[in-house]
Structure formats: structure tokens, C-alpha cells
N, CA, C and O atoms as a DFTB+ gen file, in Angstrom:
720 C
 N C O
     1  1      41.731     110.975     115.457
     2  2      43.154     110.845     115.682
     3  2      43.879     111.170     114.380
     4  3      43.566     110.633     113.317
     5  1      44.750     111.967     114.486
     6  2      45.528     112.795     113.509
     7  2      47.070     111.255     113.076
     8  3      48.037     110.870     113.733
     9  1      46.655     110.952     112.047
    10  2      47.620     110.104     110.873
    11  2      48.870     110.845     110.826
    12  3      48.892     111.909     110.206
    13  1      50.105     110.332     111.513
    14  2      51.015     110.698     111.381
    15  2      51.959     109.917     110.186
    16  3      51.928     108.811     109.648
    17  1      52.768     111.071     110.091
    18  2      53.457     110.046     108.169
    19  2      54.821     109.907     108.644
    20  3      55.675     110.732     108.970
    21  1      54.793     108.567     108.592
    22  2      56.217     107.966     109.174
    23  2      57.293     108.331     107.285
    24  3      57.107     108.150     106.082
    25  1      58.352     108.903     108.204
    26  2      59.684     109.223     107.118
    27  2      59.303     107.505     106.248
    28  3      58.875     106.445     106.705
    29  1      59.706     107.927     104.859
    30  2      60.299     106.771     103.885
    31  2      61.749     106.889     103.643
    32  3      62.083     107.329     102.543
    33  1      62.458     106.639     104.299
    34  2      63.754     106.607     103.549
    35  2      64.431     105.213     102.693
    36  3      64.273     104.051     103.065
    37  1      65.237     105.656     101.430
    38  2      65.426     104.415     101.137
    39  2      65.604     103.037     101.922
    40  3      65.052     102.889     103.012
    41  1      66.291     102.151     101.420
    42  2      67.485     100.610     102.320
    43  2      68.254     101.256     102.591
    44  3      68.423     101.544     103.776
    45  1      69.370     101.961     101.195
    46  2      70.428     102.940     101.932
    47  2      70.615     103.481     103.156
    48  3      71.396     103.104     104.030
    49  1      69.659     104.618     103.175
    50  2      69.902     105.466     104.116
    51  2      69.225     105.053     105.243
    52  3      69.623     105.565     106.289
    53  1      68.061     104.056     105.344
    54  2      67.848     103.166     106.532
    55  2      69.083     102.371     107.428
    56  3      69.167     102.191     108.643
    57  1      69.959     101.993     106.365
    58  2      71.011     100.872     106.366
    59  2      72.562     102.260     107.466
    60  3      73.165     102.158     108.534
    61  1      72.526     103.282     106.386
    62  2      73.790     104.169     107.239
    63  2      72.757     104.548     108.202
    64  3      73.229     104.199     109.283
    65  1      71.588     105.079     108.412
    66  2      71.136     105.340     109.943
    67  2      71.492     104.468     110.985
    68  3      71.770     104.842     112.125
    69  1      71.483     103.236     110.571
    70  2      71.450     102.316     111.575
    71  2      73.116     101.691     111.802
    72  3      73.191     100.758     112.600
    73  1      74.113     102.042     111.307
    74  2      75.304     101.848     110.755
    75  2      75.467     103.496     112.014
    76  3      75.830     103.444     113.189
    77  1      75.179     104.397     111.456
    78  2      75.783     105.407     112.519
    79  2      75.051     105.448     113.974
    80  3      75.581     106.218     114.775
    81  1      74.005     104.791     114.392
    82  2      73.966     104.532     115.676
    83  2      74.990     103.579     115.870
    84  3      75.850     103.882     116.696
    85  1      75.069     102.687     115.393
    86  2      75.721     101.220     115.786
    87  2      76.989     101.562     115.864
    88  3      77.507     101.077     116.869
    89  1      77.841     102.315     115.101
    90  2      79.217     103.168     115.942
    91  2      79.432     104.055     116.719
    92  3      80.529     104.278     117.230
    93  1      78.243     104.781     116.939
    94  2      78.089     105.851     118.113
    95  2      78.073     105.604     119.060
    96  3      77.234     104.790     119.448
    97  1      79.206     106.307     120.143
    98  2      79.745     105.618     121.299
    99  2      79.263     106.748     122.749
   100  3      79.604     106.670     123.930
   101  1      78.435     107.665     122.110
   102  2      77.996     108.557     123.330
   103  2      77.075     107.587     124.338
   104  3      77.355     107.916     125.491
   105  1      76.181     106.621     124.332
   106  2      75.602     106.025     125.184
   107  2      76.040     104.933     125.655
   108  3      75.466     104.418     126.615
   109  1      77.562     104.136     124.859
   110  2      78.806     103.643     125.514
   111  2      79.078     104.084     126.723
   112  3      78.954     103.432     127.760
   113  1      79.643     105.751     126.571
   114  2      80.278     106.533     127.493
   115  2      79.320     106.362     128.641
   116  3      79.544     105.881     129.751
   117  1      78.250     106.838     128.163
   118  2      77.417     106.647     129.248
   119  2      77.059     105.713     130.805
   120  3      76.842     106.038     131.973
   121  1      77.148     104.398     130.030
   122  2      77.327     103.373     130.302
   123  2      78.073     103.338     131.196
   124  3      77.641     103.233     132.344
   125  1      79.420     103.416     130.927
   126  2      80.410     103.002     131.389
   127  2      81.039     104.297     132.588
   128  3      82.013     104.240     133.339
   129  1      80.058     105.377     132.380
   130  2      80.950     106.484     133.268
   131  2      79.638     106.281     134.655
   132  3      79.762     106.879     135.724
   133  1      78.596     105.460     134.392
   134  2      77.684     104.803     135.719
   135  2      78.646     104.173     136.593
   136  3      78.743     104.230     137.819
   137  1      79.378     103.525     135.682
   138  2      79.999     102.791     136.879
   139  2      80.493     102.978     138.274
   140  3      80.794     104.151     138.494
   141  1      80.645     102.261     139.165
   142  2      81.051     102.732     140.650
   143  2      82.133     103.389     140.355
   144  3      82.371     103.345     139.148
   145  1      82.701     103.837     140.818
   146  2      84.730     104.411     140.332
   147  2      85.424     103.711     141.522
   148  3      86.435     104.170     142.053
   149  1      84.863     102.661     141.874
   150  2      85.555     101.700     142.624
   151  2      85.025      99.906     142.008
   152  3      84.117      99.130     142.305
   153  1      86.001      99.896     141.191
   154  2      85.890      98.417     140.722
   155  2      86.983      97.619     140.248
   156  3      88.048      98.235     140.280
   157  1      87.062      96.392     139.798
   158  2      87.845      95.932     139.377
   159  2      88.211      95.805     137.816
   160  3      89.036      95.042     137.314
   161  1      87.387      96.747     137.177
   162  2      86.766      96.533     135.784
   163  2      88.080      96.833     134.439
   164  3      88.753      97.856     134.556
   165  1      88.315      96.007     133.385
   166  2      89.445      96.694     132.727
   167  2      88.613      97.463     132.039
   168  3      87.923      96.855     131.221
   169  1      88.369      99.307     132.158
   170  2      87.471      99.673     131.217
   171  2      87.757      99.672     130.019
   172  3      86.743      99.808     129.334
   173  1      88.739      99.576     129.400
   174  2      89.219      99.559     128.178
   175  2      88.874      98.856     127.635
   176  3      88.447      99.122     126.512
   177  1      88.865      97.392     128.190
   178  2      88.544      96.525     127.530
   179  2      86.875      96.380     127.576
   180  3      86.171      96.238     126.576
   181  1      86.510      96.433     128.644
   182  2      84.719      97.189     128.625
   183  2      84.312      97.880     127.562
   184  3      83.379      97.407     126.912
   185  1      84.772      98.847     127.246
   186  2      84.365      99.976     126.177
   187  2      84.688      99.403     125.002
   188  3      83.641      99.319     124.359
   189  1      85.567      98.975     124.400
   190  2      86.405      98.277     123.190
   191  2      84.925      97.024     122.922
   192  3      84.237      96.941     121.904
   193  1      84.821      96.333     123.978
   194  2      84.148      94.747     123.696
   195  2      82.247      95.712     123.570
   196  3      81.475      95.345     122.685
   197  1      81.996      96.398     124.167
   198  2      80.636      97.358     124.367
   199  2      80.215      97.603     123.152
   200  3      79.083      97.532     122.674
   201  1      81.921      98.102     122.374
   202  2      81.249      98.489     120.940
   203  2      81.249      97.698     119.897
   204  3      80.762      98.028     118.815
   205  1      81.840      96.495     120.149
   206  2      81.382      95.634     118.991
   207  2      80.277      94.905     119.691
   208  3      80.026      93.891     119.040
   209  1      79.517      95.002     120.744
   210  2      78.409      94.092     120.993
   211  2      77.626      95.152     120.579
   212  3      76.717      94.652     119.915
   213  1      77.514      96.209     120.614
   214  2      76.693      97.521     119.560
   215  2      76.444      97.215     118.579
   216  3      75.282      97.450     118.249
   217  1      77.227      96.623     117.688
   218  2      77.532      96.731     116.696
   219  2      76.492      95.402     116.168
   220  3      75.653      95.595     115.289
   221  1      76.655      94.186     116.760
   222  2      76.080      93.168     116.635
   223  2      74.733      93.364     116.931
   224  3      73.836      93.084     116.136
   225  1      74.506      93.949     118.315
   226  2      73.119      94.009     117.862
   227  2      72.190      94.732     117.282
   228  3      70.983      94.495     117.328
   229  1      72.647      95.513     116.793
   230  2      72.298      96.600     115.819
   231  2      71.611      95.772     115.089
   232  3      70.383      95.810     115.013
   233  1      72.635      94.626     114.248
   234  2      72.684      93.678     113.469
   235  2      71.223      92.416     113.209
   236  3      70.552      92.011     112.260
   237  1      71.349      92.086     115.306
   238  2      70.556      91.059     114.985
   239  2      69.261      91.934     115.612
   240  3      68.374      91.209     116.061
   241  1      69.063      93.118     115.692
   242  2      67.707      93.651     115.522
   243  2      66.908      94.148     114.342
   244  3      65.714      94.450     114.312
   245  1      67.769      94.173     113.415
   246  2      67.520      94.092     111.819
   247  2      66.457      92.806     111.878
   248  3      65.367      92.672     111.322
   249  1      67.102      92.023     112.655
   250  2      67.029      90.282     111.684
   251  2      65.549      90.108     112.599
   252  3      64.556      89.899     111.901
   253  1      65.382      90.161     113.742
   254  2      64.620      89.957     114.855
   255  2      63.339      90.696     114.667
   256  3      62.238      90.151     114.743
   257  1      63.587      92.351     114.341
   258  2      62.234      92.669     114.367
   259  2      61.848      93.603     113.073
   260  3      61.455      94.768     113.128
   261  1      62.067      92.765     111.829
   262  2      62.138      93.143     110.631
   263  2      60.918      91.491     110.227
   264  3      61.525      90.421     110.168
   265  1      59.562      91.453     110.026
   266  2      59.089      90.038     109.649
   267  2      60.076      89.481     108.545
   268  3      60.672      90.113     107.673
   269  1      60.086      88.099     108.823
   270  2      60.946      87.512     107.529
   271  2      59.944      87.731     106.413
   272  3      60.242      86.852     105.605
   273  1      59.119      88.281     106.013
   274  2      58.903      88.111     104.712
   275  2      58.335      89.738     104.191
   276  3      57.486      90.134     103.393
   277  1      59.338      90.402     105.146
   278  2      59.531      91.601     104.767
   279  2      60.806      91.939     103.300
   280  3      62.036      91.977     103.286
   281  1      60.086      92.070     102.561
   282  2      60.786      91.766     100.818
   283  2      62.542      93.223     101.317
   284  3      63.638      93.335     100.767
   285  1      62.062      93.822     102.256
   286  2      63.164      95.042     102.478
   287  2      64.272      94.244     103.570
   288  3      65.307      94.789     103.953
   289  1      63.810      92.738     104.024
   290  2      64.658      92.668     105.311
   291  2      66.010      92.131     104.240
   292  3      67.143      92.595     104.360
   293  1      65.806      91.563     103.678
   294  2      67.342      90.910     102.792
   295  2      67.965      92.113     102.732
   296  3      68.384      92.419     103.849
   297  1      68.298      93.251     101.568
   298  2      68.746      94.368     101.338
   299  2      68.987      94.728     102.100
   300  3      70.176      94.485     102.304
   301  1      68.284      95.639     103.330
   302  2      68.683      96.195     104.743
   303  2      69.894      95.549     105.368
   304  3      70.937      96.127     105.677
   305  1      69.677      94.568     105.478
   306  2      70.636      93.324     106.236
   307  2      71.670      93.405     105.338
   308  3      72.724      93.487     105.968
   309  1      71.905      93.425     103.774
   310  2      73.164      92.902     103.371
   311  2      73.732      94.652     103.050
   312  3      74.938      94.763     102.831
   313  1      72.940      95.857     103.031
   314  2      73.417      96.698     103.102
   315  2      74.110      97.176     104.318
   316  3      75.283      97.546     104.284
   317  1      73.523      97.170     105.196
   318  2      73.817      97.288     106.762
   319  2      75.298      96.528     107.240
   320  3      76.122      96.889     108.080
   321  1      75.279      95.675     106.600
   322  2      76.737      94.595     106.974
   323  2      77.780      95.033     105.964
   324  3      78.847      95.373     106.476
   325  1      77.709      95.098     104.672
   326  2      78.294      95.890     103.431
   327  2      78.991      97.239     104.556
   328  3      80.160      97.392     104.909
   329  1      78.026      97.887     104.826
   330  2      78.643      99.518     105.154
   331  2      79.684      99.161     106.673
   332  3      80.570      99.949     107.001
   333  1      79.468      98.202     107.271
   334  2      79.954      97.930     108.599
   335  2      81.413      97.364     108.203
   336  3      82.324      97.322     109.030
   337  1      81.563      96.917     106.821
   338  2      82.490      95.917     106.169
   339  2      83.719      96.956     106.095
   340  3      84.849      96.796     106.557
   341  1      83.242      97.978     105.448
   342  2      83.783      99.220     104.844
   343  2      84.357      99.872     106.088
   344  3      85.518     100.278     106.133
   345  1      83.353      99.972     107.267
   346  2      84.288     100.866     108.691
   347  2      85.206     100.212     109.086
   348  3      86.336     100.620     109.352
   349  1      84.676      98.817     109.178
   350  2      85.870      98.013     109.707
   351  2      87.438      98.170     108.615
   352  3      88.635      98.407     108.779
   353  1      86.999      98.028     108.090
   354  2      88.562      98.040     107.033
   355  2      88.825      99.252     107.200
   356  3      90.005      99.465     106.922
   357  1      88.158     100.356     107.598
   358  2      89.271     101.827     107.926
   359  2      89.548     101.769     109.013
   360  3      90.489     102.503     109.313
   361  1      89.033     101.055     109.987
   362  2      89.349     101.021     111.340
   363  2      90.677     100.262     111.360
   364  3      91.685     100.632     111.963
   365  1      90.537      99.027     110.541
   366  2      91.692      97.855     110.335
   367  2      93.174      99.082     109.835
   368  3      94.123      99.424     110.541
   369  1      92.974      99.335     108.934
   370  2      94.103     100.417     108.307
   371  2      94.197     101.267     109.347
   372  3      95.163     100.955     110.043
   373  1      93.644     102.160     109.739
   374  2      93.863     103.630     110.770
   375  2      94.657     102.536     112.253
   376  3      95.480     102.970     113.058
   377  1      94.218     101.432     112.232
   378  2      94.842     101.363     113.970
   379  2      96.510     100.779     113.057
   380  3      97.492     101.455     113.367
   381  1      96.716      99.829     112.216
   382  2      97.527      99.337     111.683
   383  2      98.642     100.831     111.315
   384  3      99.798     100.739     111.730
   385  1      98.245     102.094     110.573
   386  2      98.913     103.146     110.362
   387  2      98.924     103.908     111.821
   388  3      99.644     104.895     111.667
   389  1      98.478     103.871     113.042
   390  2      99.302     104.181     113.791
   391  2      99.671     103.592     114.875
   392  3     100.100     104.152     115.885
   393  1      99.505     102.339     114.690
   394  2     100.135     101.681     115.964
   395  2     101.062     100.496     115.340
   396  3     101.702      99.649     115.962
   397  1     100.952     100.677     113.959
   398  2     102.211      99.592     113.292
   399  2     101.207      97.828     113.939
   400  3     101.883      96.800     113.958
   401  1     100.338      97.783     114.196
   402  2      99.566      96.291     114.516
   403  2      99.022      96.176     113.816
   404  3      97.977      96.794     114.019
   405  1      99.022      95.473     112.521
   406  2      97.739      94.668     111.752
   407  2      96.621      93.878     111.980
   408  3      96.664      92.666     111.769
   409  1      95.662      94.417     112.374
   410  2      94.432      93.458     112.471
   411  2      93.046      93.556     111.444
   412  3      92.783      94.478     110.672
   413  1      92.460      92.635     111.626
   414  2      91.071      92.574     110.999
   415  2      89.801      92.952     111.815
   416  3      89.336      92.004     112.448
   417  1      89.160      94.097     111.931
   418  2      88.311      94.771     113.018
   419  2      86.951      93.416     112.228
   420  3      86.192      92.727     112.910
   421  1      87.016      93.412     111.123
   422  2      85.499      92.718     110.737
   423  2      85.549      91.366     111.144
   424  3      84.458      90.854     111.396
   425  1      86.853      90.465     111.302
   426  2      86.670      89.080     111.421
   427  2      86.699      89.044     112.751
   428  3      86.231      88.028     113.265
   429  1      87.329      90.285     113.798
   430  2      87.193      89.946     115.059
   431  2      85.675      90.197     115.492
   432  3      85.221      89.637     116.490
   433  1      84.778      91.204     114.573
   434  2      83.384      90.917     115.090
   435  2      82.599      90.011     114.440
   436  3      81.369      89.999     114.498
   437  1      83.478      89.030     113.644
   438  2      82.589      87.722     113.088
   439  2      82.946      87.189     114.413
   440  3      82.083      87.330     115.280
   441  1      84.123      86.561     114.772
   442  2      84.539      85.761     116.062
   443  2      83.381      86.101     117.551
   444  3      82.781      85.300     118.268
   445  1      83.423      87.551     117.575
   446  2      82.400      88.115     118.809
   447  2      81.382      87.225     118.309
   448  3      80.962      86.302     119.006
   449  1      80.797      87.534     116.684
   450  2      79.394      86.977     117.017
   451  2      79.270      85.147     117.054
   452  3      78.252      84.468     116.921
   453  1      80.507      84.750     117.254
   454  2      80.361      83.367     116.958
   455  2      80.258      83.016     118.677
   456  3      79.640      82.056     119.137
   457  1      80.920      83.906     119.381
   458  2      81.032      83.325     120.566
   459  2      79.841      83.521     121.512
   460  3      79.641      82.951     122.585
   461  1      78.744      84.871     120.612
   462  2      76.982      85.140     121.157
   463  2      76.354      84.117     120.679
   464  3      75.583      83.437     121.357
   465  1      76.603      83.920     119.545
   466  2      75.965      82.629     119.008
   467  2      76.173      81.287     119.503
   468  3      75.315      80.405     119.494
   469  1      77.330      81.180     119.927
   470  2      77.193      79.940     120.955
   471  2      76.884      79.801     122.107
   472  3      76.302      78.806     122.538
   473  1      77.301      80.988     122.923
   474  2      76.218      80.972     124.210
   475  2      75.116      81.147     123.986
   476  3      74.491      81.149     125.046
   477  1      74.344      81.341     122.947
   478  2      72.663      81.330     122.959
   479  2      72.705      79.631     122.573
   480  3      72.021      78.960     123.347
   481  1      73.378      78.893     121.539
   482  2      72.997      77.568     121.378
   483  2      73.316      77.029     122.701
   484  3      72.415      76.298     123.112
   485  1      74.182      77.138     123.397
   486  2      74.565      76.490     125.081
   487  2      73.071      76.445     125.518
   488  3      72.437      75.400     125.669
   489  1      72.545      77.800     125.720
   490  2      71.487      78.041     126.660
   491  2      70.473      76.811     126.205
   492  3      69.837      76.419     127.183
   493  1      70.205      76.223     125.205
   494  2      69.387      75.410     124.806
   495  2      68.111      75.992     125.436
   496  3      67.709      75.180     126.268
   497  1      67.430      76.912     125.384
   498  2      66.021      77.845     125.587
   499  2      65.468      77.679     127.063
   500  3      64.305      77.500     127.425
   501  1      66.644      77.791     127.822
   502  2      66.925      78.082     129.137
   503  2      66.314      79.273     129.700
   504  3      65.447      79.567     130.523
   505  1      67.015      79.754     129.023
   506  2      66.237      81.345     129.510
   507  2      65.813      81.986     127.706
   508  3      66.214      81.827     126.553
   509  1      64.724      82.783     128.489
   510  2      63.973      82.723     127.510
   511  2      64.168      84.327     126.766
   512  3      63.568      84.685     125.752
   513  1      65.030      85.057     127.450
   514  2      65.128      86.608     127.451
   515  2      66.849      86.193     126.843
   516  3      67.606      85.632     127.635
   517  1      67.291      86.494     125.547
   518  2      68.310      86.405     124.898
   519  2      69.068      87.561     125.813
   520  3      70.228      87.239     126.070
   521  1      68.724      88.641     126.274
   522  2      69.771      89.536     127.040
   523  2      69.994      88.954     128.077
   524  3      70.984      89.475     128.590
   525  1      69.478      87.859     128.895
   526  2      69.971      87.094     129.830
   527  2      71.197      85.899     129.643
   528  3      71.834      85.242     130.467
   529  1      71.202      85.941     128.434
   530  2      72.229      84.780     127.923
   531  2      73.406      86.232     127.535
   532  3      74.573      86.228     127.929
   533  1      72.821      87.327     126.746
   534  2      74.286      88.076     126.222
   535  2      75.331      88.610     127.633
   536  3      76.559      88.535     127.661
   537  1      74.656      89.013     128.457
   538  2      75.343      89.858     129.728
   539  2      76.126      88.894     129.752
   540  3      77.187      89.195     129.206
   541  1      76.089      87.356     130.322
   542  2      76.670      86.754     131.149
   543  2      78.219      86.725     129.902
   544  3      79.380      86.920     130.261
   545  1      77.776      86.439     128.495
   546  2      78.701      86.324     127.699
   547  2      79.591      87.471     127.284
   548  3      80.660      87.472     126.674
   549  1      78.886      88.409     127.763
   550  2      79.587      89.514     127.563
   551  2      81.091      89.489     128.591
   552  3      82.299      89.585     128.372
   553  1      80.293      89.318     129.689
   554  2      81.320      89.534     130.693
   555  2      82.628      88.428     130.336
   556  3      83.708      88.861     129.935
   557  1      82.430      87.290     130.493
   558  2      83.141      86.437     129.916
   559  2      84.062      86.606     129.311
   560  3      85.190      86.249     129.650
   561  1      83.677      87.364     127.976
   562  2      84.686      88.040     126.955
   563  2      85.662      88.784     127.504
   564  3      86.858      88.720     127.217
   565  1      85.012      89.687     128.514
   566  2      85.802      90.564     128.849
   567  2      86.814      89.818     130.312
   568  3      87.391      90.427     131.213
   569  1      86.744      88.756     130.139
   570  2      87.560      88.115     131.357
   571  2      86.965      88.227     132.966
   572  3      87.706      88.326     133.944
   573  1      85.356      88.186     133.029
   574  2      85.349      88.592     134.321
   575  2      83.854      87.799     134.470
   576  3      82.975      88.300     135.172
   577  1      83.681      86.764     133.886
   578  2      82.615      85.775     134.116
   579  2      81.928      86.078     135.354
   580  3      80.762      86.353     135.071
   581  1      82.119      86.145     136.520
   582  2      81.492      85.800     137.723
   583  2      81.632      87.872     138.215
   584  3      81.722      88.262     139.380
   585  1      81.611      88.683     137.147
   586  2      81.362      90.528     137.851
   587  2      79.939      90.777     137.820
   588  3      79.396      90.641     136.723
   589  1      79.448      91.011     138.502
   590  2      77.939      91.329     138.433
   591  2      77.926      92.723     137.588
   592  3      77.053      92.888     136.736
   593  1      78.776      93.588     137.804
   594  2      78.847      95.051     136.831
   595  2      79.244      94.621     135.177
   596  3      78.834      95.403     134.319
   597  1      79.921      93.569     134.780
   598  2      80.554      93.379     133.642
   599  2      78.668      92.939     132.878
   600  3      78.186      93.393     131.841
   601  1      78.145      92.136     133.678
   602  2      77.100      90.862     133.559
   603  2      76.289      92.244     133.208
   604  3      75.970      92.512     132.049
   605  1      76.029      92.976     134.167
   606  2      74.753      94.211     133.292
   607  2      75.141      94.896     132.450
   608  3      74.466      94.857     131.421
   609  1      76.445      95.892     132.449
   610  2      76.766      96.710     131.345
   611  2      76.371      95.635     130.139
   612  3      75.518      95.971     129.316
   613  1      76.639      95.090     130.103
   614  2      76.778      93.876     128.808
   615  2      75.276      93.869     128.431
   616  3      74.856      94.276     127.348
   617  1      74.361      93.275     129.614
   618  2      73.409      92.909     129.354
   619  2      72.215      94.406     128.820
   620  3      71.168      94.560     128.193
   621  1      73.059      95.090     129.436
   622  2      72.420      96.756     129.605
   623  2      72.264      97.216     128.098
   624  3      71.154      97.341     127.581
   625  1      73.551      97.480     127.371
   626  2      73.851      97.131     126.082
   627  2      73.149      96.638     124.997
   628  3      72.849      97.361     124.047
   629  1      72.820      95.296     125.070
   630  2      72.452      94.507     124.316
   631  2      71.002      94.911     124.231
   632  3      70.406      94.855     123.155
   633  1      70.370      95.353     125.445
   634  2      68.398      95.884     125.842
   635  2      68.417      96.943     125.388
   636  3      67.447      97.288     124.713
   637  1      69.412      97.761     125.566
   638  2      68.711      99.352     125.142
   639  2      69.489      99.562     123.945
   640  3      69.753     100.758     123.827
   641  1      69.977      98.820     122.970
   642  2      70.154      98.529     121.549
   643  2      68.973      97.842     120.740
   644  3      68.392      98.264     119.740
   645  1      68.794      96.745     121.402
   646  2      67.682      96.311     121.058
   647  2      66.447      96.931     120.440
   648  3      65.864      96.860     119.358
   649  1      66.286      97.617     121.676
   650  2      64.782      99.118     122.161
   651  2      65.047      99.798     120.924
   652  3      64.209      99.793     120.022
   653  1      66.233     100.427     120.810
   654  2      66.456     101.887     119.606
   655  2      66.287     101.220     118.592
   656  3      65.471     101.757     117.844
   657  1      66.916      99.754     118.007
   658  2      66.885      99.197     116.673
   659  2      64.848      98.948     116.281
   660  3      64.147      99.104     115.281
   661  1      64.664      98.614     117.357
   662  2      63.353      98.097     117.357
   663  2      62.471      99.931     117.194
   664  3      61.816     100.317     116.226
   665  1      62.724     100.585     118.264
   666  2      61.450     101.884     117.836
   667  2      62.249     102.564     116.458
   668  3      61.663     103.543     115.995
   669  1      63.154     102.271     115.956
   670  2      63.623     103.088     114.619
   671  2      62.888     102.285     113.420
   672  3      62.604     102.879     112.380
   673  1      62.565     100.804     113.619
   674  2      62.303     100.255     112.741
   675  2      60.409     100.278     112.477
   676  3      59.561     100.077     111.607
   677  1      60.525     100.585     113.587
   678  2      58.668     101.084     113.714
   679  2      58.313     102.202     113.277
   680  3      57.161     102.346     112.869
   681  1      59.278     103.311     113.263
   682  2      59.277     104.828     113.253
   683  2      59.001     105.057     111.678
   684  3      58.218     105.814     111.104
   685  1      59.936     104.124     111.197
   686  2      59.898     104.305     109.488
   687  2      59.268     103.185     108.655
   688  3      59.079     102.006     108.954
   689  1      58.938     103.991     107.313
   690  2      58.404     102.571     106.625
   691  2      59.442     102.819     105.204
   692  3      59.542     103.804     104.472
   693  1      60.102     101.567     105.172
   694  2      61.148     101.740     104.025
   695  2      60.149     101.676     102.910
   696  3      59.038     101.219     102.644
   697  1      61.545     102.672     102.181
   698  2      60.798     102.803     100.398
   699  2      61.900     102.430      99.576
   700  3      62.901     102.889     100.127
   701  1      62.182     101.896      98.652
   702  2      63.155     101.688      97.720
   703  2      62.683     101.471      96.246
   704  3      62.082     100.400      96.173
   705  1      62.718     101.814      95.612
   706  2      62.253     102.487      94.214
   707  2      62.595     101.378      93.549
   708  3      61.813     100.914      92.720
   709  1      63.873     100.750      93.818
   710  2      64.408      99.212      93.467
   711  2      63.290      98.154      93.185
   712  3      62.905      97.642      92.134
   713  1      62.892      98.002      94.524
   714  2      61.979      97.115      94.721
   715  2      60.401      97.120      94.972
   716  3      59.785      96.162      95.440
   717  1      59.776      98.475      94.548
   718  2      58.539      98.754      94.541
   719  2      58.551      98.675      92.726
   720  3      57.517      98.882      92.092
């Protein structure tokens, strides 16, 4: 069996790889253009809430399938959030310069993750599949607790983010010159 040589890329550029999936909204679209074209759904607000749950779990698949005593998971993680810090504040400015509304894009996806984080502490290890706890919260967010379409996109989301964070992190073996 032929030894294949998995890419080394730095934390950096591990950190923006995973930073430009996690804003890339083509498998959003995707998502969301499945839908029946008969629903009750606000897609806007679907698509808007889709991409900061992207965004998060981008985040907590760093954390999840990175071993903790992987000496690269700290760095990755505080680079990865660093570069997300930075979009958000152009996102914060660009919607503020043209829609005259000031907001904070980064504290509203601290708030998102406070409100995943508490429906997983609710669940008290209820269910044992964390995408079974995000769908339902997803929907929620989006004002539609009891939509069975809100409950999968959400949950849909959160699994096949998961999947990509997880085979990207298998695919490569970080190198950082830093810390070797």
C-alpha cells in the first residue's frame, strides 16, 4: 500500500482554511434552495442564522476532533477565532456603512453560541448525538420551534460541518516551525 503524504500546512493557514469554509455560503445555498417552495419558512432569517451556526461549528470541530493534548489544538483554536474576530468587525463596519445600523457581528455569535451551549447543558445527556440537541435549537432561534424543515436544515448544518471540519482535520498533519 502506497504512503500517501498528507499536506503540512502551518496553524495559520490551517486556521484561514478553516475560516474560509466557515464563511462559505455555497452549501448554505444549497441547503436552503432543497427546500419545498411551499413553506412557512423566513428564509432570510434561515440563511442569516445557517451562517453563524457554520461558523460555530467550524469552531467546535476544532475543539471536538483535535485530541486535547494535541500541543497544535490551543493555537489553531485561538488563531481560528482571532481571524473570525477580524471578519466580523468588517462585516460589523460594511453593514453599519450601508445600512446606517450599528451592530456587533462577533458578540451576536458569542450570544448564538451561548444559546447552543445551553441547549446542550438543558439536554443533560439526553440525547446522545449533539446534532439532535442543535436542530431543535436552531429552529428555535429562528422562531419556529415546533418546523420540522427549520429542525433539519439546522440539524443538517451542524452534521455536514461537522463531517468537513472532521475529514480536513484528518487530511492534514499541522506543521508550525513555532512549535516544533
Amino acid at each position: 500500500m502506497n504512503d500517501q503524504k498528507k499536506e503540512t500546512p502551518t496553524i495559520e493557514k490551517m486556521a484561514r482554511n478553516l475560516v474560509n469554509f466557515a464563511i462559505d455560503r455555497a452549501d448554505l445555498k444549497e441547503l436552503i434552495s432543497a427546500l419545498p417552495r411551499e413553506n412557512d419558512l423566513n428564509l432570510a432569517t434561515i440563511e442569516y442564522e445557517l451562517g453563524i451556526l457554520k461558523i460555530l461549528s467550524v469552531g467546535w470541530g476544532i475543539s471536538f476532533f483535535m485530541a486535547a493534548t494535541d500541543k497544535n489544538k490551543k493555537p489553531l483554536t485561538e488563531s481560528f477565532w482571532e481571524m473570525v474576530q477580524e471578519i466580523s468587525e468588517n462585516i460589523s463596519s460594511l453593514t453599519q456603512t450601508t445600512t446606517k445600523t450599528k451592530i456587533d457581528y462577533f458578540k451576536i455569535l458569542k450570544e448564538r453560541l451561548d444559546i447552543y451551549v445551553d441547549g446542550m447543558k438543558k439536554n443533560n445527556g439526553q440525547q446522545e448525538n449533539p446534532a439532535s440537541v442543535m436542530g431543535p435549537v436552531f429552529a428555535k432561534i429562528c422562531k419556529k420551534s415546533d418546523n420540522a424543515m427549520a429542525i433539519l436544515i439546522g440539524t443538517k448544518m451542524f452534521t455536514l460541518t461537522l463531517g468537513a471540519v472532521k475529514e480536513y482535520i484528518n487530511a492534514v498533519a499541522m506543521y508550525d516551525p513555532k512549535l516544533n
